[in-house]
C-alpha positions as CSV (number, residue, x, y, z in Angstrom):
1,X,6.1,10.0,29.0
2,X,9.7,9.2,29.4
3,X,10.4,5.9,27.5
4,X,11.9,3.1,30.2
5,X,15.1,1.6,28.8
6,X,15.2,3.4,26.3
7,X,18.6,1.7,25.3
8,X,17.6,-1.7,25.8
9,X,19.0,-4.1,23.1
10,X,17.1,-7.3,22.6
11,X,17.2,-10.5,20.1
12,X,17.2,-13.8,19.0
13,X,20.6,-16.1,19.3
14,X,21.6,-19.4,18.8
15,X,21.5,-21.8,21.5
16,X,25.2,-22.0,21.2
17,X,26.0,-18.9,22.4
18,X,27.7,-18.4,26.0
19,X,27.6,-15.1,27.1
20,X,30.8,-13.7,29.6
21,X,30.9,-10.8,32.0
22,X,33.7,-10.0,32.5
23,X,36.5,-6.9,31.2
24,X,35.7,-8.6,27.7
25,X,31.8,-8.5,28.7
26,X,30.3,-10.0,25.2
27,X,28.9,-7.0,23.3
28,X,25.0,-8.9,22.6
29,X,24.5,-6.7,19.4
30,X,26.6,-8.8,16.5
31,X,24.4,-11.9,17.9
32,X,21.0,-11.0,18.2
33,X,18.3,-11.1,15.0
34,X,14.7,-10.3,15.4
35,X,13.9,-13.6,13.4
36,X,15.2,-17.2,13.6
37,X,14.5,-19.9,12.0
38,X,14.9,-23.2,13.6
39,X,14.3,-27.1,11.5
40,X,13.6,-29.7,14.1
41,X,12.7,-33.7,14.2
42,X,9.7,-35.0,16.1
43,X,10.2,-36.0,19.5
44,X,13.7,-33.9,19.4
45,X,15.1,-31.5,21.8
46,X,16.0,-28.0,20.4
47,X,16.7,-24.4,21.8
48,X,17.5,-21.1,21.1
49,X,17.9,-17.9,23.3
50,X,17.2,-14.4,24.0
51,X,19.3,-11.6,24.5
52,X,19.3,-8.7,26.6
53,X,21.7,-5.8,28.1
54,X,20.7,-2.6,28.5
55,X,23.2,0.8,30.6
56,X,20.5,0.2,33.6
57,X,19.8,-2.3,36.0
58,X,16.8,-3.8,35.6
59,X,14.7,-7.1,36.4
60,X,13.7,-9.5,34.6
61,X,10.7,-11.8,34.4
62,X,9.3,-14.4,32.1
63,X,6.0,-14.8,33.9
64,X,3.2,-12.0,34.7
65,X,4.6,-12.2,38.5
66,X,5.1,-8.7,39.6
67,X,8.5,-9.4,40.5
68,X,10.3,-5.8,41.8
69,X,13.9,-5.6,42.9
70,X,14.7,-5.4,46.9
71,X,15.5,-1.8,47.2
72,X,12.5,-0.6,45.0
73,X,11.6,0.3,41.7
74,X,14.0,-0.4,38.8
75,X,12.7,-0.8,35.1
76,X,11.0,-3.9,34.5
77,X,11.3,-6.3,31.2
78,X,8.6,-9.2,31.1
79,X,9.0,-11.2,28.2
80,X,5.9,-13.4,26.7
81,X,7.0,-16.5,24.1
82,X,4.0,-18.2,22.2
83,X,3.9,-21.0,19.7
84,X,0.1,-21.5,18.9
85,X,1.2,-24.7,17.4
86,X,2.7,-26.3,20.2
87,X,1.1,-27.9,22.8
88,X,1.2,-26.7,26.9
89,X,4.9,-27.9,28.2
90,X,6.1,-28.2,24.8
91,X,8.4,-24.9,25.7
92,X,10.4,-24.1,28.4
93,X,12.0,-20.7,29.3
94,X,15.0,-19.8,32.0
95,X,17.2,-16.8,32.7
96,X,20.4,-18.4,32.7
97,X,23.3,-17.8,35.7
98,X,26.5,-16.5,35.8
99,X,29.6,-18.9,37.3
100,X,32.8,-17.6,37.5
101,X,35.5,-19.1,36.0
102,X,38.8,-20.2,36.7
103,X,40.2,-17.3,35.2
104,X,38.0,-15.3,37.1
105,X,35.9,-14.0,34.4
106,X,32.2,-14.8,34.7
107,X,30.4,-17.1,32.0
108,X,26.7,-18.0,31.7
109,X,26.0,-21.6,32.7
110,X,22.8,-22.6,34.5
111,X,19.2,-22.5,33.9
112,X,18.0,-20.8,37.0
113,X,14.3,-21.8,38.0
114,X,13.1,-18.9,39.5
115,X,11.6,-17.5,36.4
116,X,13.0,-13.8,37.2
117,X,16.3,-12.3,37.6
118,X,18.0,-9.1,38.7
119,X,20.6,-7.9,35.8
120,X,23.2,-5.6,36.0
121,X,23.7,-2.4,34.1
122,X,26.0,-3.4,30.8
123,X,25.4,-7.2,31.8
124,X,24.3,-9.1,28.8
125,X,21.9,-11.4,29.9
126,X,20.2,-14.7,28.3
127,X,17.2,-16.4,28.5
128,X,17.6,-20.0,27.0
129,X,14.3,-21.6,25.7
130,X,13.9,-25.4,25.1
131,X,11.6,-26.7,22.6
132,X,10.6,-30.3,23.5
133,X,8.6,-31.6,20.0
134,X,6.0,-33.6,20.8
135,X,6.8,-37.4,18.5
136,X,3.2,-36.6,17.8
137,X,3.6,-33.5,16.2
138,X,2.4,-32.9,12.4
139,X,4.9,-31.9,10.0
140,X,5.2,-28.9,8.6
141,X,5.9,-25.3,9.9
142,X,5.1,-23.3,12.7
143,X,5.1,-19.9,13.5
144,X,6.3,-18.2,17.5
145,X,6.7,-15.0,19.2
146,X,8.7,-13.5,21.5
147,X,7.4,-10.1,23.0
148,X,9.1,-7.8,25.3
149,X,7.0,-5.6,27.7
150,X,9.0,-2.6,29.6
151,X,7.4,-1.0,32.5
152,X,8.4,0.6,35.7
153,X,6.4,1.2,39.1
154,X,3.0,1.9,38.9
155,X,2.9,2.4,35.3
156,X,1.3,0.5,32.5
157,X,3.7,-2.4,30.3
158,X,4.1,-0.5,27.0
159,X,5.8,-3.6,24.1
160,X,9.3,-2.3,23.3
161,X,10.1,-5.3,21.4
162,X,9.2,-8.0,19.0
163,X,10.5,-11.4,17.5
164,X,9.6,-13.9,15.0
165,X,10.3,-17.7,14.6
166,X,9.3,-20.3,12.5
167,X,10.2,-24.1,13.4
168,X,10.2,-26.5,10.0
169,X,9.5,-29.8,11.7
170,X,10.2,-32.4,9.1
171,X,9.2,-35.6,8.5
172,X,11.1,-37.8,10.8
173,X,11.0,-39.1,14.1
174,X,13.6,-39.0,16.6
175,X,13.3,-42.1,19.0
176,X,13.2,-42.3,22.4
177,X,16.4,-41.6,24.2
178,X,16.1,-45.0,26.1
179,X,16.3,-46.4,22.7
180,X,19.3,-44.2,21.4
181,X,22.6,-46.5,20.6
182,X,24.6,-43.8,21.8
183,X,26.2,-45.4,25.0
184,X,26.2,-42.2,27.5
185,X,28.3,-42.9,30.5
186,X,28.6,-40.0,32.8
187,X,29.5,-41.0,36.7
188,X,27.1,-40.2,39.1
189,X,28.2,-38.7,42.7
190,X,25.1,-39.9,44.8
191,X,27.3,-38.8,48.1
192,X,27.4,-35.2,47.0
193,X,23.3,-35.4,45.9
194,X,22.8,-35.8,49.5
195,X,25.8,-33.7,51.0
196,X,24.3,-30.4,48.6
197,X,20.9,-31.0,49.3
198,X,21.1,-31.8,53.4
199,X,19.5,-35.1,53.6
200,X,20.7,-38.3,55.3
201,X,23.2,-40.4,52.9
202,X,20.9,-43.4,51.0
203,X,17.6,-41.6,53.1
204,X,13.9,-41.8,51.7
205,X,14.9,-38.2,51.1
206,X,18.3,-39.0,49.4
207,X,16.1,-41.3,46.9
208,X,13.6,-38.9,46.3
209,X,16.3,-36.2,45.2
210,X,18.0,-38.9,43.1
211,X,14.9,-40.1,41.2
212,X,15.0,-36.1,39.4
213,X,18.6,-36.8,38.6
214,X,18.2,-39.8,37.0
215,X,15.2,-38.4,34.8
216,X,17.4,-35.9,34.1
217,X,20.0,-38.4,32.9
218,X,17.8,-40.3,31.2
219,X,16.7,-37.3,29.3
220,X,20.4,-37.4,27.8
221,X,20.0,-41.2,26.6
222,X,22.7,-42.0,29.7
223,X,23.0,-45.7,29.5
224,X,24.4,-46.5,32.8
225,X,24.3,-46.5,36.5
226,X,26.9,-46.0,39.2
227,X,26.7,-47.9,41.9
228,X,29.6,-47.3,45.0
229,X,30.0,-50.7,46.4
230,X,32.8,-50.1,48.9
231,X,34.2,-47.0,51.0
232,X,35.9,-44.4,48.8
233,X,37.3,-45.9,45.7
234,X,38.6,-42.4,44.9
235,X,39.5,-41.6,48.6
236,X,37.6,-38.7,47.5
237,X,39.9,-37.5,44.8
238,X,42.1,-36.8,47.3
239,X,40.4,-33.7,48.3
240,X,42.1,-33.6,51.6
241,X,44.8,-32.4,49.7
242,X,43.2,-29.2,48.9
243,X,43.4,-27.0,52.3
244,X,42.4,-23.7,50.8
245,X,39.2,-24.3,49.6
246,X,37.6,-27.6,51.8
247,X,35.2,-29.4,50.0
248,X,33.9,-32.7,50.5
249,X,34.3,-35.5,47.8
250,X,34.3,-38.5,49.3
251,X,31.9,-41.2,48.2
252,X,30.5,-43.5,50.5
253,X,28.9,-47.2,49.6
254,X,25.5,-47.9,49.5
255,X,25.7,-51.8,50.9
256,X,25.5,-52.4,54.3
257,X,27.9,-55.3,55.6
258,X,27.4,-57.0,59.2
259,X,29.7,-59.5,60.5
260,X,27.1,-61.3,62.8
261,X,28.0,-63.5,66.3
262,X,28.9,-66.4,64.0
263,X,31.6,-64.8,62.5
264,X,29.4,-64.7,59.2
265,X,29.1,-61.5,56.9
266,X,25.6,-60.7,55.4
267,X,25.4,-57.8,52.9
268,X,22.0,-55.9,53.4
269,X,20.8,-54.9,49.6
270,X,17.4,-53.2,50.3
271,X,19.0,-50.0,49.6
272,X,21.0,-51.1,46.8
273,X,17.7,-52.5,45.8
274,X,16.2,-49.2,45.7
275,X,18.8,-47.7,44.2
276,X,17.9,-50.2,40.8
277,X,14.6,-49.4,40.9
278,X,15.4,-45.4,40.3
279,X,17.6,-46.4,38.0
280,X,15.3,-49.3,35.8
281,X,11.9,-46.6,36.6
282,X,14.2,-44.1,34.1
283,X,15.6,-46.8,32.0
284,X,19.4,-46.1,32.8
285,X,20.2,-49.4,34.1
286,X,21.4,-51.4,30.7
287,X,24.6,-51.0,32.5
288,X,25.1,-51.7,36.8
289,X,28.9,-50.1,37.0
290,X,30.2,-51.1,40.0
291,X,32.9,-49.0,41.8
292,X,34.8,-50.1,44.7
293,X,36.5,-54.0,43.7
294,X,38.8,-52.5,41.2
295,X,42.0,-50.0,41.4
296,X,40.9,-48.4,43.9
297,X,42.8,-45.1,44.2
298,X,44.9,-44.6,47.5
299,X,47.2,-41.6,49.2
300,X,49.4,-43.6,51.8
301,X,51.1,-40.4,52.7
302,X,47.0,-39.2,54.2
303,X,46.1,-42.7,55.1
304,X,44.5,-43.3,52.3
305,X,46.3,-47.1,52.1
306,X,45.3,-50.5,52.0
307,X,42.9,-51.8,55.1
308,X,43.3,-55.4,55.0
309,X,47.6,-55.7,54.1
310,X,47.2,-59.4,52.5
311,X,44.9,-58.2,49.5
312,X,46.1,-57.3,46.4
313,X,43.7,-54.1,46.3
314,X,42.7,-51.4,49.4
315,X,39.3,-52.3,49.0
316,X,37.9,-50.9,52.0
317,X,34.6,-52.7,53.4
318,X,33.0,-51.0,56.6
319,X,31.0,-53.5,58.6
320,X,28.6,-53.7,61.6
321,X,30.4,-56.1,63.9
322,X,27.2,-57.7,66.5
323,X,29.7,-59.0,68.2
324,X,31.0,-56.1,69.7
325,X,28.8,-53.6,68.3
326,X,31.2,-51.5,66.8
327,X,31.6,-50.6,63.2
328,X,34.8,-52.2,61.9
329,X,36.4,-52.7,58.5
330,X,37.6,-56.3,56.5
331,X,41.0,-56.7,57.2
332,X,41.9,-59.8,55.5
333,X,41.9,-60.6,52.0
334,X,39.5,-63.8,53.3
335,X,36.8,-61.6,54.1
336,X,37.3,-59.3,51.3
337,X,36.8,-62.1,49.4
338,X,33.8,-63.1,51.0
339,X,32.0,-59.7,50.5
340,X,32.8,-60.3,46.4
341,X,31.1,-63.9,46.5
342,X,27.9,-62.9,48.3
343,X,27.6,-59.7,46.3
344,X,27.9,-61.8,42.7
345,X,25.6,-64.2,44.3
346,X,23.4,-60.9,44.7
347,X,23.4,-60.3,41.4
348,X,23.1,-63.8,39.9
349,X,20.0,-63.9,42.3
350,X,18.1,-60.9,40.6
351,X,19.1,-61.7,37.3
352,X,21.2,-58.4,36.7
353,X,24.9,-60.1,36.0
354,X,24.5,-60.1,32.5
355,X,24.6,-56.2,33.0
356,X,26.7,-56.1,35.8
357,X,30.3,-54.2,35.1
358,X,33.3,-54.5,37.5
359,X,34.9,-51.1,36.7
360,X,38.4,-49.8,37.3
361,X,39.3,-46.0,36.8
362,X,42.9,-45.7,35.0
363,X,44.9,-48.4,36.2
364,X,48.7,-47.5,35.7
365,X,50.2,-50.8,36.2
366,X,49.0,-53.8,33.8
367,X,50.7,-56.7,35.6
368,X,49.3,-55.5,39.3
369,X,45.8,-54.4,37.3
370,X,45.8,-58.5,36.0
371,X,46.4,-59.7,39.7
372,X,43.7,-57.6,41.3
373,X,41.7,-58.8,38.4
374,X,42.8,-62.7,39.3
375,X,41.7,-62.6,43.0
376,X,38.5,-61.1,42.2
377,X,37.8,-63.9,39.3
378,X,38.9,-66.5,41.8
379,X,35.7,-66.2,43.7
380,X,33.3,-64.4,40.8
381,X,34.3,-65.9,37.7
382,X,31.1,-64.7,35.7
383,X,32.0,-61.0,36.9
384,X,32.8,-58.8,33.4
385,X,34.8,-55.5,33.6
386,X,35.1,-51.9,32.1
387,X,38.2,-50.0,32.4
388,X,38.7,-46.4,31.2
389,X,42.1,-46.5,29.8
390,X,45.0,-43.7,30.3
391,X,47.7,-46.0,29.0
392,X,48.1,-47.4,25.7
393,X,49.4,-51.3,26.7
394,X,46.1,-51.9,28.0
395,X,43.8,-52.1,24.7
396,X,46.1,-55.0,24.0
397,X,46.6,-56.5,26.9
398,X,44.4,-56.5,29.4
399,X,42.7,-59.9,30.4
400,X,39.7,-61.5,28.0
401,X,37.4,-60.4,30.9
402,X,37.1,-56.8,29.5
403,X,34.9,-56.7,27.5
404,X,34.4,-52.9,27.4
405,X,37.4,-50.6,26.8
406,X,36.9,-47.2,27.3
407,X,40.3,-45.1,25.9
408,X,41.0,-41.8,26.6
409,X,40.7,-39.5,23.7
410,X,44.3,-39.4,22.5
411,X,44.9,-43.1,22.8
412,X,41.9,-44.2,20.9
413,X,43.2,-41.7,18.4
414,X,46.5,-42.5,18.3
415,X,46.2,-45.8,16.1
416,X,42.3,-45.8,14.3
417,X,43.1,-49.4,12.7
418,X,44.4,-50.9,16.0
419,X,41.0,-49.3,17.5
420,X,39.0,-50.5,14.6
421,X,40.7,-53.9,15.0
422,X,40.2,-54.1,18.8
423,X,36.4,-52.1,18.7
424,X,35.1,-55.6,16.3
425,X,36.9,-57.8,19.0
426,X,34.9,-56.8,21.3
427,X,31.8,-56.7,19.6
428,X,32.3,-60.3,18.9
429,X,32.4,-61.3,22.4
430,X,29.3,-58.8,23.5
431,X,31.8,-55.8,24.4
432,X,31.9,-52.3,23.8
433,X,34.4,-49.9,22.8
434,X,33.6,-46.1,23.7
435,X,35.9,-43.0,24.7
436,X,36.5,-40.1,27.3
437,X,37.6,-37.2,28.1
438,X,38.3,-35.6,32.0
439,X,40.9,-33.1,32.8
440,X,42.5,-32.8,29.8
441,X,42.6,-32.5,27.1
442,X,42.2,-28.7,27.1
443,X,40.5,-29.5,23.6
444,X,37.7,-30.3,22.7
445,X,36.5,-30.6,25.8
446,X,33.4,-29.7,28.5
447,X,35.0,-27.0,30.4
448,X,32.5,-24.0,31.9
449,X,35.6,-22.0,29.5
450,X,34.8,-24.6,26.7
451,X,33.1,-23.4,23.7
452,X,29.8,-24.9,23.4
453,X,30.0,-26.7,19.8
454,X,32.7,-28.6,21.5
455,X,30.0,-30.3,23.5
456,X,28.0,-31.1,20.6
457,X,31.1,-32.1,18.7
458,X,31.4,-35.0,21.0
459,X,28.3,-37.0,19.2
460,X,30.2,-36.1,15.8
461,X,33.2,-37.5,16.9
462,X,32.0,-40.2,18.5
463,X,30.3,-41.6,15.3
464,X,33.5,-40.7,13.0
465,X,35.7,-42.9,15.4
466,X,33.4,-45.9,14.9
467,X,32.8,-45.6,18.3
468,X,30.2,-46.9,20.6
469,X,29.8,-44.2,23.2
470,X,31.3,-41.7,25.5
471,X,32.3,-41.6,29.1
472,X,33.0,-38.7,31.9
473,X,33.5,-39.3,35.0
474,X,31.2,-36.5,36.3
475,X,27.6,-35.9,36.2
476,X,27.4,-34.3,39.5
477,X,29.8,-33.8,41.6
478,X,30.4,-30.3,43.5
479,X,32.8,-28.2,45.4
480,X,31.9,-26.9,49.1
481,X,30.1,-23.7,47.7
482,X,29.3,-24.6,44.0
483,X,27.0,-21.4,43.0
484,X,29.4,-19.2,45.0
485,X,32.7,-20.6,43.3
486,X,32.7,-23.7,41.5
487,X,36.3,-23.2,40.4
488,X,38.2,-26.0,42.4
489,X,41.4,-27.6,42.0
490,X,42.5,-25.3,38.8
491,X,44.6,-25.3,37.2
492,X,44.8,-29.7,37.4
493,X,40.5,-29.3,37.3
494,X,39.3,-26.8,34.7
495,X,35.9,-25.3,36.4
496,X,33.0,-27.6,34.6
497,X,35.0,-30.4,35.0
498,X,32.9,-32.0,37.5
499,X,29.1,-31.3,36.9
500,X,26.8,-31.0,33.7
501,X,24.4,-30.2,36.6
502,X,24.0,-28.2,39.7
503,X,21.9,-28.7,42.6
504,X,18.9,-27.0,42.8
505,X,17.4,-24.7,45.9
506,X,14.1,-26.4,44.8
507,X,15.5,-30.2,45.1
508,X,15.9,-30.8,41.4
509,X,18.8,-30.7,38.9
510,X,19.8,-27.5,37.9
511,X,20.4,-27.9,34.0
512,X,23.2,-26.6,32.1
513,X,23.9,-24.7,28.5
514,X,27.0,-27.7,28.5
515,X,24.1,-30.0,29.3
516,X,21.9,-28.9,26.4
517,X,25.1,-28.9,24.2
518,X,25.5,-32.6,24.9
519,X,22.4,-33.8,24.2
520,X,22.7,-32.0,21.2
521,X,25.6,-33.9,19.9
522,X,24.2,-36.9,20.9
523,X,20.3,-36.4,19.3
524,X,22.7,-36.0,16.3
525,X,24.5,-39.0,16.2
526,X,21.1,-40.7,16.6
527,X,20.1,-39.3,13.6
528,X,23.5,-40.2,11.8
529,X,22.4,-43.7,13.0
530,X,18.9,-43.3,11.4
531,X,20.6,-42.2,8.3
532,X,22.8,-45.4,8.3
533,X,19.2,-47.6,8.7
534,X,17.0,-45.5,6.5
535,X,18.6,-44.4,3.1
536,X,21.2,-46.0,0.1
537,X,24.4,-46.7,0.6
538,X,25.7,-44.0,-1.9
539,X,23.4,-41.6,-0.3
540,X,24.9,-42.2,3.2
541,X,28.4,-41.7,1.7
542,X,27.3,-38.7,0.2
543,X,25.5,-36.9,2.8
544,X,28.2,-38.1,5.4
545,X,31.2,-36.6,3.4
546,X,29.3,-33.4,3.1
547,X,28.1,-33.4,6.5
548,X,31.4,-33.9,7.9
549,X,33.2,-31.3,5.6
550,X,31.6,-28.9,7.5
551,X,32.5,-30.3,11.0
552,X,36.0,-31.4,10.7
553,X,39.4,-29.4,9.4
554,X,40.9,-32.6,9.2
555,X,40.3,-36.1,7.1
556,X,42.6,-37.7,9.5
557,X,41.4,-38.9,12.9
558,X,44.8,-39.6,13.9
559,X,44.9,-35.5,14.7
560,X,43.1,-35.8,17.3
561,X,45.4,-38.0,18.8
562,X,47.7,-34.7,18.6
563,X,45.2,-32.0,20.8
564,X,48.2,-30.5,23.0
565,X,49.9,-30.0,19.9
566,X,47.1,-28.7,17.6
567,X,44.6,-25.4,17.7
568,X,41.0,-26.3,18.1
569,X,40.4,-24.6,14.6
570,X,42.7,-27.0,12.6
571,X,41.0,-29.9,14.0
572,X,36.8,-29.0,14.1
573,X,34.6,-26.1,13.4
574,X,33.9,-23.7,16.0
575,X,30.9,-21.7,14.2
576,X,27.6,-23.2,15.3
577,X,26.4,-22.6,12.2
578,X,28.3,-25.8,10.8
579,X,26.7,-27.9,13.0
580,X,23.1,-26.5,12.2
581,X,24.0,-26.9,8.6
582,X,25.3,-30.7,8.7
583,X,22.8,-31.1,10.5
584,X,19.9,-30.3,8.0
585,X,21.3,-32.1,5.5
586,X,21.1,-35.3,7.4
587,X,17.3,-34.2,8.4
588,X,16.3,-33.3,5.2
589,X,18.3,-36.6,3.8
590,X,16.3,-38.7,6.5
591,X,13.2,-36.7,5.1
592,X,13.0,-37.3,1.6
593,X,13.6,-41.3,2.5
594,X,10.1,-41.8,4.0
595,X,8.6,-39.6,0.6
């Protein structure tokens, strides 16, 4: 009988692999092994993949489904993973999905939840599999198995291919990511939630969607949650500006203002109120960031301007007027005002303004950023702010009301003492001092282009900064047709810049391979952490200098204050295998501290 794929190549990778199909298709042979060895805490998060590509079209399945492709018979692959020692849910399994990039080459991305998937002849293919260890697990080592079945029409599955792995779980227990230090800040877009999915904005549908997004941000360790207060503090990142390909990125509050016969405003919170329930039910509410008071971003040459002229800001506050039954805005800085007293008194009523941050997105101008400030202290003198910071003046500056700076890579790098100075400043008064990235730099960063140690890199460098955390402004946020062509805005937006997730057919988050590379990073500065807690000072220092020899090309910090000058190689490994080796040695340093 005629073998079926006969060519197929098949094997084991490391979860940092990202495949690309393009006219440099990745050839899947100098990646694949047919055993891998993988060393894992308890209660961590770890992957791998498997690799396919075969001359032939074929489909593949990773269930017993007989799944056949629409126009008939092709060759079949059905692969089988077992871990005896692992309990039921422990793994996880999905073909991942192709996005093109802005350069119009096609890179794998998403973890598609269908279970099966068409592949095209010469397309290399990968199935990513997440490990989830149980904090219950034994220590000690554990054997799995990955089989591949061919088979085609009516004919009988003959096994064409077989892999080995053995996971060392050690001795040590990862926490929880609620209880992670690591201060994870990535935006959330509710607006575009609702827009992707077709439910009514802040609906018991909406909720309902946004109650799997935050479990899947909570699953990251994310520390904080967005909440949109007013009408378009971004004026939608100016998307009207971007004729050729429409998409919709406005953002629209969640607190519903009326103005009643009185003349009186009443803010309406039960939305809002559910809203903090998602976010406390999945334990990403140790921070309330409020949007919408603060800088708000305008475009007076589309509108985009101030709606009340007397106020230092263009917040814009959209109101039910039972007066005259019409929806109006506030158009004085009076009733602007207003609207910022009865919304503190909100939050000194429930008890939340100790968490409460009044954030401001890159303000350019200190002086006009300190008067905005003024008016809003003038009627909420216990609010506190964050500020992510694009220009240097501010980390000295800005008024004692910040209490949490977050710099932009380059300027947090571009003087470590004055950050070290300024990052125990604010730890004295209760602050935090963390970092981001966005559009740039080009390096490292979390582009779909990006390689994906530079997403892991990000925990790394966080810790080697002395830094508390790390902020993007993205978690998900999507063009008008994001499976179809999630480039947007390139060459200013690199595709990836917006979304660590996509939105699912099914209702939930689609998950990422830049996804599982941040968590990554993060689950290791956690254990860098542990290490600090847990062993001798000389053995931290020792373990640390080794750990980081292998991440870093450079002893200096300062170069990564330098990125648009400097190649990624002379600042950070690019090998995944650096990472996997730095690190062991903090597992197995972590290890022999509880023997």
């Amino acid at each position: 009988m005629k073998p079926v794929l006969p060519e197929l190549q098949v094997g084991l990778a490391d979860a940092m692999v990202k495949l690309e199909w393009s006219h440099r298709t990745t050839d899947i042979r100098p990646l694949i092994q047919d055993h891998a060895a993988l060393v894992a805490a308890r209660n961590e998060v770890v992957g791998f993949q498997i690799l396919f590509q075969a001359p032939e079209e074929f489909v593949l399945t990773l269930s017993r489904a007989n799944w056949v492709a629409p126009l008939g018979f092709v060759p079949r692959v059905r692969l089988e993973i077992t871990f005896p020692g692992l309990p039921e849910g422990a793994i996880e399994a999905y073909p991942v999905g192709y996005l093109e990039d802005d350069d119009r080459r096609w890179r794998a991305e998403y973890f598609d939840h269908a279970a099966h998937t068409t592949v095209m002849a010469a397309r290399p293919q990968a199935v990513y599999v997440r490990l989830n260890i149980p904090a219950s697990l034994p220590a000690g080592s554990y054997a799995g198995e990955v089989k591949a079945y061919t088979q085609y029409g009516f004919g009988d599955e003959e096994q064409t291919w077989n892999g080995t792995l053995t996971l060392d779980v050690v001795n040590v227990t990862l926490p929880d990511p609620a209880s992670w230090s690591f201060r994870l800040d990535l935006w959330q877009h509710c607006t575009s939630v609702a827009l992707h999915h077709h439910v009514p904005l802040w609906s018991d549908a909406h909720f309902a969607l946004l109650d799997g997004y935050y479990a899947s941000l909570s699953r990251l360790g994310q520390k904080a949650v967005t909440v949109i207060a007013t009408e378009m503090p971004w004026s939608g990142q100016r998307c009207f500006r971007d004729a050729y390909y429409p998409s919709y990125i406005y953002e629209h509050a969640i607190i519903d203002v009326t103005r009643d016969h009185h003349g009186e405003l009443h803010l309406h919170m039960s939305k809002l109120e559910k809203l903090l329930g998602l976010a406390a039910k999945h334990r990403i509410d140790r921070e309330i960031e409020v949007f919408g008071l603060l800088n708000i971003w305008v475009d007076e040459e589309y509108g985009f301007g101030k709606v009340a002229p007397d106020a230092p800001d263009s917040i814009r506050v959209r109101c039910y007027d039972e007066a005259s039954g019409r929806m109006i805005y506030l158009r004085t800085a009076a009733e602007l005002a207003e609207f910022i007293r009865l919304l503190a008194d909100y939050f000194r009523r429930t008890g939340r303004m100790d968490r409460v941050r009044i954030a401001a997105d890159e303000p350019a101008d200190l002086a006009l950023f300190n008067e905005r400030l003024r008016f809003i202290r003038a009627v909420a003198p216990d609010f506190r702010y964050k500020v992510a910071i694009n220009h240097f003046e501010f980390m000295q500056q800005a008024e004692p009301e910040v209490l949490d700076f977050v710099p932009f890579l380059t300027y947090a790098c571009r003087d470590p003492e004055l950050t070290r100075r300024l990052t125990e400043e604010l730890h004295a008064k209760g602050g935090l001092m963390s970092w981001y990235i966005c559009c740039s730099p080009q390096i490292p960063n979390t582009f779909l282009r990006s390689p994906l140690v530079e997403g892991r890199l990000l925990g790394w460098l966080t810790y080697r900064l002395g830094l508390d955390g790390f902020l993007r402004w993205a978690f998900c946020l999507w063009p008008a047709r994001p499976y179809e062509r999630i480039s947007w805005r390139a060459p200013f937006w690199n595709a990836g810049d917006m979304h660590f997730v996509l939105p699912g057919p099914d209702g939930k988050p689609v998950e990422t391979l830049r996804y599982e590379a941040l968590r990554a990073g993060i689950q290791e500065y956690a254990l860098l952490k542990m290490l600090e807690e847990r062993c001798s000072a000389a053995k931290v220092e020792s373990v640390l200098r080794h750990a980081f020899r292998r991440i870093l090309r450079t002893d200096n910090v300062a170069d990564f204050g330098r990125v648009a000058q400097l190649r990624a190689d002379e600042l950070y490994s690019l090998d995944p295998a650096d990472y996997e080796a730095a690190r062991h040695l903090v597992l197995e340093a972590l290890a022999e501290s509880k023997s």
